[in-house]
C-alpha positions in Angstrom: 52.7 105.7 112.5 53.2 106.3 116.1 50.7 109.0 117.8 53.6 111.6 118.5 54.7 111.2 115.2 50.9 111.5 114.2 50.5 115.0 116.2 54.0 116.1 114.4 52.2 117.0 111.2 48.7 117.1 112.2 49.0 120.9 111.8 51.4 121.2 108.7 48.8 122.7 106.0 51.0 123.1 102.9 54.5 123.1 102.7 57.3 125.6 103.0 59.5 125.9 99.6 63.3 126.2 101.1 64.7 125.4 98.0 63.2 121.9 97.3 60.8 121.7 94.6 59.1 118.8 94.1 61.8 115.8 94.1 60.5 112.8 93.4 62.2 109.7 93.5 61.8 105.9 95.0 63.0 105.8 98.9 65.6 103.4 99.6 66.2 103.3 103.7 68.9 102.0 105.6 70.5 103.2 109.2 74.0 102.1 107.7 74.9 104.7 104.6 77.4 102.3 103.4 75.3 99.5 103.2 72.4 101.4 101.8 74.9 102.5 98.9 74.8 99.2 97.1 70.7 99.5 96.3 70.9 102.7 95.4 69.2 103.8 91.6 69.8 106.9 89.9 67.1 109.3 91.1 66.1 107.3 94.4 65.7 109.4 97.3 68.3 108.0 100.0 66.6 108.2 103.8 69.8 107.4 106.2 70.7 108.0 109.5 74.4 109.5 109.5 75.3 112.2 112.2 78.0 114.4 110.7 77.8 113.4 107.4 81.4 112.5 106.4 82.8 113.4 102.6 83.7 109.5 101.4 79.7 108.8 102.4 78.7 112.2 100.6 81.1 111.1 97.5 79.2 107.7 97.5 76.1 109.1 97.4 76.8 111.7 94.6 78.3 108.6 92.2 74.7 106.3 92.7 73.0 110.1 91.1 70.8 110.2 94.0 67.6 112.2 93.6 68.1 113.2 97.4 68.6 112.6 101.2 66.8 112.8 103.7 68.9 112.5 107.0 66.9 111.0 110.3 70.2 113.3 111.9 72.1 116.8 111.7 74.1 116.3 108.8 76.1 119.1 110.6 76.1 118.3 114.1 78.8 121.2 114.9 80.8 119.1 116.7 83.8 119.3 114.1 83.4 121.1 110.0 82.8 117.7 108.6 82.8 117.6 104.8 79.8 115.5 103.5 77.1 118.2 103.8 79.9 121.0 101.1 79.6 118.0 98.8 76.3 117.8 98.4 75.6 121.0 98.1 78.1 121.5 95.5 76.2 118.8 93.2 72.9 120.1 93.4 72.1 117.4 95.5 68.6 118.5 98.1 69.2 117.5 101.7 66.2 117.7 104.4 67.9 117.2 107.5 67.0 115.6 111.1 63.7 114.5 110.6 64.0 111.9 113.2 64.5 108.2 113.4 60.6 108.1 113.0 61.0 108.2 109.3 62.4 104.5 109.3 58.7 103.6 110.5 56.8 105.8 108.1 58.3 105.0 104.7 58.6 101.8 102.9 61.3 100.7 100.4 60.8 101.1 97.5 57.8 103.6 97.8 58.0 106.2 95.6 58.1 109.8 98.0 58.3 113.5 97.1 60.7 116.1 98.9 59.0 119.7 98.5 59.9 122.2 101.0 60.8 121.4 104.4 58.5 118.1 104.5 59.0 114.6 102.8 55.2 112.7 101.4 54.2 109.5 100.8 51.3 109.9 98.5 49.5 113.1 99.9 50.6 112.6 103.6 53.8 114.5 104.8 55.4 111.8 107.0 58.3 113.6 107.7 59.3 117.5 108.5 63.1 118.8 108.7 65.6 121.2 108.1 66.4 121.8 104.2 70.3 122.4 103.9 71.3 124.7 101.0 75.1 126.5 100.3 74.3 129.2 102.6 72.9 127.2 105.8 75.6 125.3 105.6 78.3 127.2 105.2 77.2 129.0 108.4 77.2 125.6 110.3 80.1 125.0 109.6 81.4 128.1 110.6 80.2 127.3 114.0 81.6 123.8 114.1 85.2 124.8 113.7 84.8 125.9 117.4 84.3 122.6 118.2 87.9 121.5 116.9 90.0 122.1 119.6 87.3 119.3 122.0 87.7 116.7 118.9 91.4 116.9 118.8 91.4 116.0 122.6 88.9 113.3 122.2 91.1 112.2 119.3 94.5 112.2 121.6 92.3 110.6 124.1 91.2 107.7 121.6 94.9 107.5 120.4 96.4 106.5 124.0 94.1 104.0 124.5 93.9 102.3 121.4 97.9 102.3 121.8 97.2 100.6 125.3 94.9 97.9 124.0 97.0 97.2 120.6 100.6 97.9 121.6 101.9 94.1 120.8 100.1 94.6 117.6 101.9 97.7 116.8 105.4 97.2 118.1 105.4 93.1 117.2 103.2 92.4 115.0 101.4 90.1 117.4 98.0 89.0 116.0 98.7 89.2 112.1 97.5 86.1 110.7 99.4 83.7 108.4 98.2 84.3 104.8 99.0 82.6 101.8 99.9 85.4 99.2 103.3 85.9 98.6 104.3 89.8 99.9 108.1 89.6 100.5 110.2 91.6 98.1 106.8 93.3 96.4 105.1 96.4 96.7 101.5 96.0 98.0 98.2 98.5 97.1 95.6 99.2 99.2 92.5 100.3 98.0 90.3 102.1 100.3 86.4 103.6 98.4 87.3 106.9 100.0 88.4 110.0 98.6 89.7 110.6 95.3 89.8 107.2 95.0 89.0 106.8 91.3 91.4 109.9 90.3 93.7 108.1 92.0 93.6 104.7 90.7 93.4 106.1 87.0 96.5 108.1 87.6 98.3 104.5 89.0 97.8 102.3 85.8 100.8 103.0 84.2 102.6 101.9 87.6 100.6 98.7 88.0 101.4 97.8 85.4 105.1 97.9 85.4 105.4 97.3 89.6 102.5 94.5 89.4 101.6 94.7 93.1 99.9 92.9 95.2 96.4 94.4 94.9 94.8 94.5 97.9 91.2 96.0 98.6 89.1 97.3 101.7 85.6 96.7 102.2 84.4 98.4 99.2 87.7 99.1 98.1 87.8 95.2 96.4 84.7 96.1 94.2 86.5 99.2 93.3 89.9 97.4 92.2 87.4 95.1 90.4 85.3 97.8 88.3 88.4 99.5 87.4 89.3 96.3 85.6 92.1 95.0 88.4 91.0 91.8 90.0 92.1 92.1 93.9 94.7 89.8 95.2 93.3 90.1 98.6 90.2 91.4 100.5 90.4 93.0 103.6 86.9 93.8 105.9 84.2 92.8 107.8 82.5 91.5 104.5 79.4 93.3 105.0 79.8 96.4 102.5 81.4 94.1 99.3 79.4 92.9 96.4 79.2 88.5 96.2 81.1 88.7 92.5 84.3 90.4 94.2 83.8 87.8 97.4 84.0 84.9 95.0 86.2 85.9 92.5 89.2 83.8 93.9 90.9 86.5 96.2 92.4 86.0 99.5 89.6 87.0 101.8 91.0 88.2 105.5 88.0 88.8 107.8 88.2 92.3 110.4 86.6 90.7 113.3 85.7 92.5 116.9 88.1 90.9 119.6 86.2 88.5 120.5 85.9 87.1 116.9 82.2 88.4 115.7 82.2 90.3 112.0 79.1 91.6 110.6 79.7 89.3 107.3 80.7 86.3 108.8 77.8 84.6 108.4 77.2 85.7 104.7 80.9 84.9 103.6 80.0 81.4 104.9 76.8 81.1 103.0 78.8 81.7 99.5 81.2 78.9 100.7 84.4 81.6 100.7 86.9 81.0 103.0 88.3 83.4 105.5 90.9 84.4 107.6 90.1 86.2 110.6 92.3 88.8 111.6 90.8 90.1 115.5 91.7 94.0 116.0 90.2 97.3 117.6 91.7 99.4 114.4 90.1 100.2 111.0 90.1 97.9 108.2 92.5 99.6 106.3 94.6 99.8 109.3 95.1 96.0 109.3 95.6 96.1 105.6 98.2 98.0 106.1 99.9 95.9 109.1 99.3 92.8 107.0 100.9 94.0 104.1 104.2 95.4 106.8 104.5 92.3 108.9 104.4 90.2 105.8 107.7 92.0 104.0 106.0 94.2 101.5 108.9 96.5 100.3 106.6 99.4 99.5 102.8 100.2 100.1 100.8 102.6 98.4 97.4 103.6 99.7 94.6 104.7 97.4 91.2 106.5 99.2 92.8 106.3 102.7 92.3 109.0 105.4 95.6 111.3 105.3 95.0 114.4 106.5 93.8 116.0 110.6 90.3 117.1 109.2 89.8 113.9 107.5 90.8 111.7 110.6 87.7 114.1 112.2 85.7 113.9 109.4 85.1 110.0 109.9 83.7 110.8 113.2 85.5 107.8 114.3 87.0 107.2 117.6 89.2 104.2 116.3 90.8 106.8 113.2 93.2 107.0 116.2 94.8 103.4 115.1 95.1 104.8 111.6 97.4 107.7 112.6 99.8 105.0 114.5 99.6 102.5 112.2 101.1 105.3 109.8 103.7 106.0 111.9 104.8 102.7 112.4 105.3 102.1 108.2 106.5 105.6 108.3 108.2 106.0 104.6 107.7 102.7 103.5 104.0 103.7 103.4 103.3 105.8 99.9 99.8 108.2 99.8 98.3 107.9 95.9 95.8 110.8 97.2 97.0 114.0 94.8 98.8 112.2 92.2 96.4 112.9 89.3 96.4 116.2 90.6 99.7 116.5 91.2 100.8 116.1 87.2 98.5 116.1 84.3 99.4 116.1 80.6 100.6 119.6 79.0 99.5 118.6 75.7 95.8 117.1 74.6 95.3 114.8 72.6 93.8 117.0 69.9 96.5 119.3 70.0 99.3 116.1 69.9 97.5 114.9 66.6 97.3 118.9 65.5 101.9 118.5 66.1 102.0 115.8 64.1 100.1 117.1 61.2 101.9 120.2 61.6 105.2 118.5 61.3 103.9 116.1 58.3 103.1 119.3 56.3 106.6 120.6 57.2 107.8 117.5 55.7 106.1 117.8 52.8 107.0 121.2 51.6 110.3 120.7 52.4 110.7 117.7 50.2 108.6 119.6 47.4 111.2 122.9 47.9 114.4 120.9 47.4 116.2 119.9 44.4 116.8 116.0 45.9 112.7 116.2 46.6 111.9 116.6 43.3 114.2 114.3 41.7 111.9 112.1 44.4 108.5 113.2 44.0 109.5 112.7 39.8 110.4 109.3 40.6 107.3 108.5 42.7 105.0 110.0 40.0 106.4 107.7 36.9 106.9 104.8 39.7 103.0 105.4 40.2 102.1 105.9 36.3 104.1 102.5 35.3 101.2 101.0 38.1 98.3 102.2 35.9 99.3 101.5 32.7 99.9 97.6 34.3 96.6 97.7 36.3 95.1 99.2 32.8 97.0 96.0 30.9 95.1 92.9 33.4 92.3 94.5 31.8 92.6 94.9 28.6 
């Protein structure tokens, strides 16, 4: 451990319960939260280093049942009321927040560490000292981030007019969509983006893939999504870094998000599986150029599951190039179909139990009916001798 880190907690003598009490669980470290999701264990304790901790990461984290998280940032940097930090909270989940970048050094994967108070150990040595986020702390951050709106939204506007400067031929032409060999003309395309809601709202589309049968296209994590929930993805769309190798070599179309100048994170691992890619060079988000691939190539409708919809959840990415997803919506304008708030939007009146309770209902109804009626008994006497002539036969085999 470095000597300033060293001094940090040379005078810490116990620690200060805030909340945390005793959580232990087996650290698993990685600067990149999305990467880091993928090796996570039920009850690990997640050490990553995400500024503003946005929801789809927080949602992540709450699915792999982590133990807790220890942020080397401000989870709540009051820039903007992000909505990752609400979400944990919400599930009971302990956060100690901006310990510093020093934890990276002080930790090993895989060791097993405790969270208890304001401190994170290793064995009996604190080796790193935060903030400890609860309900209350942070809904008063982000009471004072929603003064910082009105400086994001001109960031935002300032990120949208360039990326409209560097991409316009992309935009208005299409220039720069690579040739691809599924067939899109005439069919409706879905995108699958791991992002919120995403399972809601690919339980509440079965019924319409189904019947529709579209081209099933998935983002980054968004394939392995499609995959668990039993759809095999027509395409995959990404930098191929955040994907599982099952869903890269299942047989799906892979097109490669590149930088500009042709480098993608996962280039070099998608070559090792022997899966070949198509690169598709562009400043805007993955699901961005899902969504211009799926346009340019004559889709006739595209519906987006997990995708970023709404003002505070273009903010909440804390990404300067959510800029190219507001214009890329605007130029599919209606064709392009939000799944976010379907399953919300109509749910079943009736249970299941109280179906099956109808139907029994209406069987009993039945019943009496045919036993109060003249006609019914003439039946039911007919049924009874029909039956009795079966005994005495059954009776005669064996006698």
């Amino acid at each position: 451990m470095a000597r300033s880190t060293t001094m940090r907690f040379a005078t810490l003598r116990r620690p200060r319960a805030h909340g945390l009490s005793g959580v232990v669980g087996v650290a698993r470290l990685d600067r990149d939260t999305t990467r880091l999701i993928g090796r996570l264990n039920p009850g690990d304790i997640a050490i990553i280093d995400h500024v503003d901790l946005d929801r789809a990461a927080a949602e992540s984290l709450v699915a792999a049942k982590v133990g807790g998280v220890v942020n080397a940032q401000p989870s709540i940097s009051g820039r903007f009321p992000n909505l990752g930090p609400e979400l944990l909270a919400a599930n009971g989940v302990p956060v100690l927040d901006n310990v510093g970048g020093e934890v990276f050094g002080a930790v090993k994967e895989g060791r097993r560490v405790r969270l208890y108070g304001d401190a994170l150990y290793s064995g009996v040595h604190a080796v790193a000292m935060g903030t400890v986020q609860d309900v209350g702390s942070i809904a008063a951050s982000m009471a004072e981030a929603k003064v910082g709106l009105s400086t994001q939204l001109e960031a935002f506007a300032a990120s949208t007019i360039e990326y409209m400067k560097r991409e316009r031929e992309l935009l208005l032409d299409g220039v720069g969509v690579p040739e691809v060999r599924t067939k899109f003309a005439g069919r409706h395309a879905l995108i699958v983006v791991r992002g919120y809601d995403y399972k809601a709202d690919l339980a509440a589309l079965k019924h319409y893939i189904r019947e529709y049968q579209p081209v099933l296209i998935g983002v980054d994590g968004g394939a392995d999504a499609l995959r668990d929930a039993g759809y095999p993805p027509d395409v995959i769309v990404g930098d191929m870094d955040t994907m599982s190798d099952q869903v890269l070599r299942s047989g799906a179309e892979v097109v490669a998000h590149t930088y500009p100048d042709g480098r993608a994170p996962g280039m070099a691992r998608a070559q090792d599986l022997g899966v070949e890619v198509v690169t598709f060079p562009s400043v805007a988000t993955s699901e961005d150029i899902a969504m211009m691939l799926a346009d340019d190539k004559g889709a006739k409708l595209i519906v987006a599951v997990g995708t970023h919809a709404t003002l505070l959840e273009f903010l909440d990415k804390g990404r300067a190039g959510m800029a190219s997803t507001w214009l890329t919506r605007l130029r599919l304008g209606t064709k392009l179909i939000d799944a976010k708030g379907v399953s919300r939007l109509y749910r079943p009146r009736i249970s299941a139990v109280g179906l099956l309770a109808l139907v029994l209902a209406a069987l009993i109804a039945i019943v009496a009916a045919v036993a109060v009626s003249q006609s019914g008994q003439n039946y039911l006497d007919g049924l009874h001798v029909w039956w009795n002539d079966i005994v005495h036969w059954v009776q005669g085999l064996f006698s």
